[in-house]
N, C-alpha and C positions, 0 to 999 in steps of 0.2 A: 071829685065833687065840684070843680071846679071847673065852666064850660071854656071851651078854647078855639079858634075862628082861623083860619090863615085864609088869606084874600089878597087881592090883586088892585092896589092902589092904582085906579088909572091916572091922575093928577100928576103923580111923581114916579111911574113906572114902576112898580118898586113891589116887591115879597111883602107883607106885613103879618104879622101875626097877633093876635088879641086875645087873653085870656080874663077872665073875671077872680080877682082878688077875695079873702075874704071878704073883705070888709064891702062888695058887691061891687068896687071899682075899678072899670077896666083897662089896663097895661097892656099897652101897645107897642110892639118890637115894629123894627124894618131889618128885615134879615139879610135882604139883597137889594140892590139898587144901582148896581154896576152898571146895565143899559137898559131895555125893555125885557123884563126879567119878571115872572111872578101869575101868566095868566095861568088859567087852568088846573090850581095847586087842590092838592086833595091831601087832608091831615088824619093821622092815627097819634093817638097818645101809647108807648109802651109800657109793658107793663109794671114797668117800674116810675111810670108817668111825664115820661118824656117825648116832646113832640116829635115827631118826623113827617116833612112836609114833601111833596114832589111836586115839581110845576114846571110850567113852560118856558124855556128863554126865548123869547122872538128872534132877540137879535141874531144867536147862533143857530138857530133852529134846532133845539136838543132841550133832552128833558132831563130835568136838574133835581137830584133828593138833598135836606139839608134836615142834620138831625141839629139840636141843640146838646152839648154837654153838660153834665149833670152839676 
């Protein structure tokens, strides 16, 4: 019930991810920031409500999944 965002900080290169709180305020992770890391990311929640994100690294040219644990 709770909407969730992963996106591509262009400012700081960087994975971000963003979900809405109860209390309707949103928390914002940086998952990666290693080098130019984060374009292109496409998010699923599973079903046990955990994110998993896949996105682009520039710097190595390869495509990167990152789940969060629980």
């Amino acid at each position: 019930d709770n909407p969730h965002v992963s996106y591509y900080d262009v400012t700081n290169s960087a994975l971000k991810l963003a979900f809405q709180a109860y209390s309707s305020e949103w928390i914002i992770f940086t998952l990666d920031n290693t080098a130019d890391v984060g374009s292109y990311s496409s998010l699923i929640l599973s079903p046990d409500g955990i994110p998993r994100i896949s996105h682009y690294d520039a710097t190595l040219g390869r495509l990167n999944y990152v789940f969060l644990a629980p």
